[in-house]
C-alpha positions in Angstrom: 185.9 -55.0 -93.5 188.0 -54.3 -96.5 189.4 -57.5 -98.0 192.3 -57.7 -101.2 191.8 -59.4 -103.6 194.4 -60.4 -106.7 191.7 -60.6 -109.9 192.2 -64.2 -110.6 190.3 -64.6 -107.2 188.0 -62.3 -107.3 185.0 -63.9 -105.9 181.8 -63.8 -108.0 178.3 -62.6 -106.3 175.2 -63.1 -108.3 172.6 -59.5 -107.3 169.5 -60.4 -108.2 167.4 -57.2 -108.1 170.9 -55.3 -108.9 169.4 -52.7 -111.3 167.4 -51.2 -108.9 168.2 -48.4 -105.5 169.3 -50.8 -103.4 170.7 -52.8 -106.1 173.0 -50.0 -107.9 174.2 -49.0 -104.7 174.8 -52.6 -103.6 176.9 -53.3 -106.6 179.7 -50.2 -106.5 180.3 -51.2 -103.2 180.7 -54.8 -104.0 182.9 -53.3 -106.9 184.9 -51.6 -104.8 185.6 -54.4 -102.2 186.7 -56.8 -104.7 184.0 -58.5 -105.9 182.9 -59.2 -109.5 179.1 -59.0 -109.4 176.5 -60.8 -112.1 173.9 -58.9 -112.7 170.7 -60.4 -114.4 167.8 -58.0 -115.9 164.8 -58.2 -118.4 166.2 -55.0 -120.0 169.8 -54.3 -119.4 169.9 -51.7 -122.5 168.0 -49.1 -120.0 171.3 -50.5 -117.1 174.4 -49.4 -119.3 175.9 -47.5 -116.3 175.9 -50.7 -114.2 177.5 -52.7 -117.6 180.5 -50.4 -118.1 181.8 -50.8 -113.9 184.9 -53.0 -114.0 183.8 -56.7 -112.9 180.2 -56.4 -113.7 178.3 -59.1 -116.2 175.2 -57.5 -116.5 172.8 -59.9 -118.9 169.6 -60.4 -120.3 167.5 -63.0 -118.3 164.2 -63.5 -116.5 165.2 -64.6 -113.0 161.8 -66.2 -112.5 162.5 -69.3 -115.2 164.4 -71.6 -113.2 166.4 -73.3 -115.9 167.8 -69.4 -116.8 168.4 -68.7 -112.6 170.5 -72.2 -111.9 172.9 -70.8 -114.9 172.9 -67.5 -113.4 174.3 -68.7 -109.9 176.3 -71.6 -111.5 180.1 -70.7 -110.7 179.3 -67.9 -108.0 180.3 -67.5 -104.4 177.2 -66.2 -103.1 174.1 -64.6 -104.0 172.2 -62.1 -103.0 168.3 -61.4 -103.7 167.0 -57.6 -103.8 164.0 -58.1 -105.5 160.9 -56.5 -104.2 157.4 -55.2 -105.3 155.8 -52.7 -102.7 152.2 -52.8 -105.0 150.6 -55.3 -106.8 150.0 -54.9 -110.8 147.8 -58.4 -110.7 146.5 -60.0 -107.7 149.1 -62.8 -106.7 152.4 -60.6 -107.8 153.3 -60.2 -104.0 153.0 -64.3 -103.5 155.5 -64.5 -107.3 157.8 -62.3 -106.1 158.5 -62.7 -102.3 158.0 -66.0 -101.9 157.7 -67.9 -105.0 161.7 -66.3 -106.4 163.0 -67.1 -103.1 161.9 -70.5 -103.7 163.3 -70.6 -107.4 166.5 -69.0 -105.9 167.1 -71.8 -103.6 166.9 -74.6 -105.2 169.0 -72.7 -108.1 171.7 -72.5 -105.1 171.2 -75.7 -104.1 171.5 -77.3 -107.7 174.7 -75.1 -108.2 176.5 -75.8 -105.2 176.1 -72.4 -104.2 176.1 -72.4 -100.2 175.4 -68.4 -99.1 172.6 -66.4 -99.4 172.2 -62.7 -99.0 168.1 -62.0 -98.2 166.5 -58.5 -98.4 163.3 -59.2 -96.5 161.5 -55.8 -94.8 160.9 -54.9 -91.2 157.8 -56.5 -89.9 158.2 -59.1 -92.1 155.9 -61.9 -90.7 154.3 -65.1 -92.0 151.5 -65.5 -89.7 150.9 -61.4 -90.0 147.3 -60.3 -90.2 148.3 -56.8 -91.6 149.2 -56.1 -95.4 150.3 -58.7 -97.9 153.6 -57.3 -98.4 154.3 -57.7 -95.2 153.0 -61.3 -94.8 154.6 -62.2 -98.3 158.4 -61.1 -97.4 157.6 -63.1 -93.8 156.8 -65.9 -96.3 159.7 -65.5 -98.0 162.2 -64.8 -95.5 161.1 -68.1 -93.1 161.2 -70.1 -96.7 165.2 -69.2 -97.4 166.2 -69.7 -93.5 164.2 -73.0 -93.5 166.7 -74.8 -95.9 169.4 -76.4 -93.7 172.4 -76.4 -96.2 172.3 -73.3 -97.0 173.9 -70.2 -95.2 171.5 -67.7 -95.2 171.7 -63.8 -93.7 168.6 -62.4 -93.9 168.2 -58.2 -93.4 164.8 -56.5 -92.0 165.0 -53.0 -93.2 162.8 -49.7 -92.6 162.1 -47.3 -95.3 165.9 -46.8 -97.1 166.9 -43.7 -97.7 169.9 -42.2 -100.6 170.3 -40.9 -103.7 167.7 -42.5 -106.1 164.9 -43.6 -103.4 161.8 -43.9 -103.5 160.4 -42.2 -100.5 162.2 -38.4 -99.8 162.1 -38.4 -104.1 159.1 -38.8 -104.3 157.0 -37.0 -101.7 159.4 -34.1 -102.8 157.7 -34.5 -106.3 154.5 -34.8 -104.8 155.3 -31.3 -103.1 155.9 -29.4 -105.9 152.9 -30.8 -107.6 150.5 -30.4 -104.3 148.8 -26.9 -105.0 148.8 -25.7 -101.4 148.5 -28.2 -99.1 149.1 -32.0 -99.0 146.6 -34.4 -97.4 148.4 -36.7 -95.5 147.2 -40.3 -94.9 149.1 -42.4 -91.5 150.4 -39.4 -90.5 150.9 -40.3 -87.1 152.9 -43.5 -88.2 156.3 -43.8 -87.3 159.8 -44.9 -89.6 163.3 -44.6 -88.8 164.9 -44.2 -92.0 168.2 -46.0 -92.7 170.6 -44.7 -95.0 171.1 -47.2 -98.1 174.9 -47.5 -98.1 174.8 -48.4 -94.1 172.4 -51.4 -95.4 174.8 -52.3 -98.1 177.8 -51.9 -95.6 176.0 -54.7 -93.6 175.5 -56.7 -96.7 179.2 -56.8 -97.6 180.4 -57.4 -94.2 177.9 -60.3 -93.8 179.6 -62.1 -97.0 182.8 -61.9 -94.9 182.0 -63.0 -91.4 180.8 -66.1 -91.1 178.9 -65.1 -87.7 176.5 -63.6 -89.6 175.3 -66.6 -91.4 171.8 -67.7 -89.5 170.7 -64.7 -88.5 168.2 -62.0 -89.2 169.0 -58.2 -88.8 167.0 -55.5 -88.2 167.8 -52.3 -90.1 167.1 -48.5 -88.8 168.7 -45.3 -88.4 169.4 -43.6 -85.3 166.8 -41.8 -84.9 162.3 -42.4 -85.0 159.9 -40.0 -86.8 156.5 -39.5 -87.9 155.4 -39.7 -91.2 154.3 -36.5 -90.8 157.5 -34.7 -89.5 159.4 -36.7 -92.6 156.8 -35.1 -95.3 157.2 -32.0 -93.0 161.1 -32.2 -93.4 161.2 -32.7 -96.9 158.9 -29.8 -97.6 161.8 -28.0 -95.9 164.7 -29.1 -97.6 163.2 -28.5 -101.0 162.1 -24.8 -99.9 158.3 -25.3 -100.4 155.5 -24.1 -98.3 152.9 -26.6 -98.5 150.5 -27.5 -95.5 150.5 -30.9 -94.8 147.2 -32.0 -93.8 147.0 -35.3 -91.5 144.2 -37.2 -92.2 142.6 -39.7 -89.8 141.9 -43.2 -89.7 138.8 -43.5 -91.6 140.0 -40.6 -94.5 143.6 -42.7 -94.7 141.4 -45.5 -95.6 139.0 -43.9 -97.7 142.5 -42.2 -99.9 144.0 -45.0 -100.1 141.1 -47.1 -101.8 140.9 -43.9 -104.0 144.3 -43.6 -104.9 144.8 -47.1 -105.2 142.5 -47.3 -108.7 145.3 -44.6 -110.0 148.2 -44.5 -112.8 151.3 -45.1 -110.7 149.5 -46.7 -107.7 150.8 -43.9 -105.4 149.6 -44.7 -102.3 147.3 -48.4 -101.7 145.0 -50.1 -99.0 148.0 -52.3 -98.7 150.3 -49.3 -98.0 147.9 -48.4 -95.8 148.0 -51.8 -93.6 151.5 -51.8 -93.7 151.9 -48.4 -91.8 149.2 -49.4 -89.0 152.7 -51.3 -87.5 155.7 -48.4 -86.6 158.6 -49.3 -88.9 161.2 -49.0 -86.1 164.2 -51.1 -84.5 163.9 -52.1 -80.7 167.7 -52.0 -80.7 170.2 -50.1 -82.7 172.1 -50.9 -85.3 173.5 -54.2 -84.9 177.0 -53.4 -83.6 178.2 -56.6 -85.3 178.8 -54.6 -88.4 180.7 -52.1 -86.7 178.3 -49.1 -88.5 177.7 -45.6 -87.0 174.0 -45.1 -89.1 173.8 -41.8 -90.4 170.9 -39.9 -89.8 168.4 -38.1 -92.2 169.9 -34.4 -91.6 173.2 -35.5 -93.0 172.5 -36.8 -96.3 168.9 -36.1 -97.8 169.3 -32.2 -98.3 172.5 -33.1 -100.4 170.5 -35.3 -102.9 167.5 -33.2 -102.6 168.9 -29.7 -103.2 170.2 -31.4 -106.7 166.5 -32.6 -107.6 165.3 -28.8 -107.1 168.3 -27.4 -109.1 167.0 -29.6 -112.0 162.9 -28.8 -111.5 164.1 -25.5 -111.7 166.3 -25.3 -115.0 163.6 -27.1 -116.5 160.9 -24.9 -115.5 163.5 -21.7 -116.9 163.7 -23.6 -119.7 160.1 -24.4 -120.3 159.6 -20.4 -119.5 162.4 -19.4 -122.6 160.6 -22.3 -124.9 157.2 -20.3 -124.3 158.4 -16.7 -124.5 160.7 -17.3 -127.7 
């Protein structure tokens, strides 16, 4: 839904969460539809990109003091909260981030006059959840916003996102190149349907300009279910490597994850691990409010992909010339 608008009302949305994926993509499009976008981060020097698009404030501010967040919504149209931890650094980090910013966010709305909300929350996302704390943490977080009755609150559920810049194809392609031979695989028999990020930020935009969206809670997937497996298995395709991928079973999954979670970089936790014993997929389709045809895997990750092994291989030629000259 494309909307004009002269600048003088350009309406201002406040991304909280807007330096990151989702966030970047989030913000061209909101660019592009008219929208000036605030954009708060702890270090927006390492952001430049995001500061030079035309209608962007990005500033420096720690979202979690709630003095600094009521003066970040204060004037704005909406807001939208992106902000998201899929590990803990300290124990408590899920219960700061998912559910105690929520909190902060609301009553900054509330204080500012600000009436709609924009809510990342994840698929599976529930509050009475016996699984991972992720999972029961965005539950927390999502009932908390949609509990508060003057405010107008969409609320999105996605699976794992998928684009240029993600976290998930990225990095098991890294992990690829790195694996000598084979990769063990932990949940390999758990299931995901990717959705592409800029369906999810279609949905976003659309939701800030139809008021039938305002109350409910979408599920996001693409069009089509895999294994984990058959995704790590795709990946190794697209990026040319032969690698055999190794599926571990229940007790090994475990036993990696406890192993791996003790690791720089946290690749892969007993949390992760509770999160995938629950299939990350829609029991509908896309909701056809939006008016989106989701594109599936096939169509965009060996564009972004193919890049990423055009530049591990210039810098492998280039670490070759460096040690023969």
């Amino acid at each position: 839904m494309d909307v004009e608008f002269t600048r003088a009302q350009r309406p201002l949305v406040c991304v909280l969460g807007g330096t990151g994926f989702v966030g970047h993509h989030l913000v061209n499009h909101l660019t592009e539809h008219g929208y000036r976008v605030r954009i708060p981060s702890r270090r927006p020097q390492r952001h430049r990109e995001l500061g030079v698009l035309p209608h962007v404030e990005l500033l420096e501010a720690d979202v979690h003091d709630p003095q600094t967040l009521s003066r970040l919504v204060r004037g704005c149209d909406a807001a939208v909260n992106l902000v998201a931890i899929l590990n803990e650094e300290r124990p408590g980090d899920f219960q700061r981030v998912h559910v105690e910013l929520p909190r902060k966010l609301v009553q900054a709305c509330q204080d500012a006059g600000v009436q709609r909300l924009l809510h990342m929350s994840a698929l599976n996302a529930d509050p009475r959840g016996d699984l991972s704390r992720y999972l029961t943490s965005k539950g927390e977080g999502e009932a908390l916003v949609h509990g508060v009755q003057d405010l107008e609150v969409t609320s999105f559920r996605p699976s794992i996102i998928f684009g240029l810049g993600d976290h998930f194809f990225n990095r098991f392609a890294a992990l690829l190149r790195l694996s000598p031979f084979v990769l063990p695989l932990a949940c390999p028999r758990s299931r995901l349907a990717p959705v592409y990020v800029d369906d999810v930020v279609g949905a976003m935009i659309h939701a800030l300009e139809d008021r039938r969206t305002i109350g409910q809670r979408y599920d996001l997937c693409g069009p089509h279910a895999y294994t984990l497996q058959q995704l790590v298995e795709f990946t190794a395709q697209t990026i040319g490597v032969k690698r055999l991928v190794i599926p571990l079973g229940d007790g090994l999954s475990r036993l990696q994850a406890r192993i791996l979670q003790h690791l720089p970089g946290k690749l892969f936790t007993y949390d992760n691990y509770r999160s995938l014993q629950v299939d990350g997929v829609c029991r509908q389709g896309f909701p056809e409010i939006f008016g989106i045809d989701p594109q599936p895997i096939e169509a965009i990750v060996p564009v972004y992909l193919a890049n990423q092994t055009l530049r591990a291989r210039y810098d492998q030629f280039r670490a070759l010339a460096r040690h023969e000259y």
